[in-house]
Steps between C-alpha positions, in 0.01 A plus 500: 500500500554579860466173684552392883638136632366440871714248647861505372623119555559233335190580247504843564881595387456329193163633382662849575819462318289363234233779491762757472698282225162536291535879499248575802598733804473266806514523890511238742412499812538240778547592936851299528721803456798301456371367220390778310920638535597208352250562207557849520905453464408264216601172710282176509408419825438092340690361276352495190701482149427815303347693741810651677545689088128538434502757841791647434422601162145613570613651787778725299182581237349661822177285381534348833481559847435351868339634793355418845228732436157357370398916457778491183263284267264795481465585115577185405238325278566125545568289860654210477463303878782254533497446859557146596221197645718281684362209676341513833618402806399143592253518189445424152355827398652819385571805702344802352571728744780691243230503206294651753733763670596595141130536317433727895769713368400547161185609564604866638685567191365339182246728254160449318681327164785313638589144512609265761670166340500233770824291396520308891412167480155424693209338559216485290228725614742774616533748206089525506538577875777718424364709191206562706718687762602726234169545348447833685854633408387502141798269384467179341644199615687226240627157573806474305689192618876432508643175350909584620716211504776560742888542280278613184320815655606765269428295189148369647410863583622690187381257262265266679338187352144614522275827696213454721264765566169412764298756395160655769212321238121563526252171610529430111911465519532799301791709588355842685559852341736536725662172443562592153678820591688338737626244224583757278737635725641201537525479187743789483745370799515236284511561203864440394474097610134522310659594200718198502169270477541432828139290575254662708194392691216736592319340788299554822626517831437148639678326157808762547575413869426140390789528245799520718452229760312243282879557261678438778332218622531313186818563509543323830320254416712392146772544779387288771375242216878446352618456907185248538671309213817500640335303791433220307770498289713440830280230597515379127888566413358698237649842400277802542709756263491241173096435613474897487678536211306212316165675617598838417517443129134466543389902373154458744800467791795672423837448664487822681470460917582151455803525729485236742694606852490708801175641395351861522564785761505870483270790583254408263364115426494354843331779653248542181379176439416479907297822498341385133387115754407814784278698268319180324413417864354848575290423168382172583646347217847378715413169338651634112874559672489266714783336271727777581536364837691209336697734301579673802603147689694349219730829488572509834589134462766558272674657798488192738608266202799730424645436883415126458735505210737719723483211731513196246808653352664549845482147550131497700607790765570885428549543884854673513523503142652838304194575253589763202173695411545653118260812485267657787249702254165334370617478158795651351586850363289626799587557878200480605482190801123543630445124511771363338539129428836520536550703820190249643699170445831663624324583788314195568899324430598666802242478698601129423796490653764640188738779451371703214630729301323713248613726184273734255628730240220737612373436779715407789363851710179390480497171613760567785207794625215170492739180622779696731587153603678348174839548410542667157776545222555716241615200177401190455846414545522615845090359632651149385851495681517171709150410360353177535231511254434850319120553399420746217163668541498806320581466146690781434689496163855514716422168652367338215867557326654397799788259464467177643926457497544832643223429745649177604806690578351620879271290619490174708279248304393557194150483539255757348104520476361697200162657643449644216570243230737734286818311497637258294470221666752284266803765574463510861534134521763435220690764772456266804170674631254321694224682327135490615161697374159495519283296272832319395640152502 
């Protein structure tokens, strides 16, 4: 099938290189012309395991191909939109200006027949708003939503663990005519993953856009649960990780997000649950997520507990004090830094008074372009030279196999706080560590 991607990011690349994997003829399109070079040259403007191989091969199959020009998706039968809905400025709620600009565009070139699969993450009540826009254009509108996790990308997209489709419905939620055509087209994209039983759900518009965020807010919520926990096994002298993996075993629970640490970041949670609390109050029904508000608090928390420790560790004072900062991204295997845990507590370290120094494997560019005034390395090694107390907070596999002998070797005091509750805590000592983490005696 001939299928366009508008909005070639994070979401965008991927779905692409996937499409084209599947055996369909793909363009995207996106108006950051640097961008589409770097697709169109095969590079990954993000790093993002897999995907730098997945363009380059679908690239060389001539499946796939970039442009700045939204005229290029004529002929094509299927629209993906995968334009972003970051937060607002000095709000809660989402910005839908892309999702608008994009569906604007569409409309001059999309035919009686064709579909438009919504894949950006917004609120509900959008895709009826937006499907009828393109009422008059003849195309039907679908609300397919994405479920990417950031380092797993490829693997999510080419063989995902469930499909949505929001289907138009009549005032008896019964998929329209036109609904039905649309799914069976959709049906066709994919039906590679479909024949690998992957699970899918046939729904209306409001459940689909309901999908993604009320996911992600669990999520946060199992999340900020494990951290509010860890609060009271400080106050306790209990241990959070041997209460999380005592409650795990339970099958209604599941170990699974029951990390206690630094907490959540990225592109995607923070901003999602806050525009889920923004919509419920535009419904009148704010009261149901009010809750999130506390998931929200008790993840930002985390931050300001991982600088007391900082502190405790540096004998009550971090004023002066070299600070090593392991990892920059949100979570590892990813450079992306839009509100990173990590980068927020270095930050608020120096704001404090200490000399930081931060290392990523990925995503050391990105964090120098959003906090120009920390000093970065390239190793681990080098970010904990002189160090008084060396904090990991992104738990990349490299610093969870660090050595705590070879480690010892440069710094000042042996001191380190594990924000992300990955090391061993036994080893680090039995080396001479001073060795600190949250949720831990």
């Amino acid at each position: 099938m001939r299928v366009s991607v508008i909005g070639c990011g994070y979401l965008g690349a991927v779905h692409a290189g996937a499409m084209a994997a599947l055996g369909h003829e793909v363009v995207g399109v996106d108006v950051d012309a640097a961008k589409i070079a770097a697709l169109s040259e095969g590079r990954a403007p993000f790093f993002e395991p897999g995907l730098p191989e997945l363009l380059a091969q679908t690239s060389a199959s001539g499946r796939l191909r970039f442009t700045t020009e939204l005229s290029e998706i004529a002929g094509c039968q299927v629209h993906f939109v995968c334009v972003g809905t970051p937060q607002k400025r000095n709000e809660f709620a989402a910005d839908l200006s892309f999702v608008d600009t994009a569906f604007e565009g569409l409309l001059a070139h999309v035919r009686p027949g064709d579909v438009v699969a919504g894949k950006s993450t917004v609120p509900v009540g959008t895709a009826e708003r937006l499907g009828d826009l393109l009422a008059p254009s003849g195309a039907t509108l679908v609300w397919n939503p994405e479920f990417l996790r950031e380092g797993f990308a490829v693997q999510d997209t080419l063989h995902p663990d469930r499909l949505v489709y929001g289907l138009p419905t009549d005032d008896a939620g019964v998929a329209t005519s036109a609904g039905s055509a649309a799914k069976a087209l959709l049906d066709e994209v994919y039906a590679t993953p479909l024949s690998e039983g992957v699970p899918l759900v046939v729904t209306d518009y409001a459940t689909a856009q309901l999908v993604k965020v009320a996911a992600n807010s669990f999520l946060a919520t199992k999340i900020s649960f494990i951290n509010a926990m860890a609060e009271l096994c400080e106050a306790t002298g209990a241990d959070v990780t041997a209460l999380a993996d005592a409650i795990g075993h339970d099958v209604r629970i599941g170990r699974k997000f029951l990390n206690a640490g630094l907490g959540f970041g990225g592109g995607c949670l923070p901003k999602d649950i806050r525009a889920f609390m923004a919509r419920a109050g535009e419904l009148g029904v704010d009261q149901a997520l009010s809750f999130l508000r506390e998931v929200d608090s008790i993840n930002m928390r985390r931050r300001v507990r991982t600088v007391d420790l900082a502190r405790e560790v540096c004998a009550g004072s971090i004023v002066g004090r070299r600070v090593a900062v392991l990892g920059a991204a949100f979570k590892p295997d990813s450079d992306d830094v839009r509100d990173s845990p990590a980068l927020s507590v270095a930050a608020q370290m120096q704001l404090q008074g200490a000399h930081v120094t931060v290392t990523d494997p990925q995503a050391i560019g990105n964090a120098q372009r959003a906090w120009p005034d920390l000093t970065f390395a390239e190793t681990a090694l080098e970010a904990a030279a002189g160090a008084d107390v060396v904090l990991l907070a992104t738990e990349w596999a490299e610093y969870r196999a660090l050595d705590p002998e070879e480690l010892a070797q440069v710094v000042r005091t042996k001191a380190i706080v594990d924000g992300r509750n990955v090391l061993d805590p036994a080893a680090w000592r039995r080396a001479g560590w001073t060795y600190r983490a949250l949720g831990r005696p």
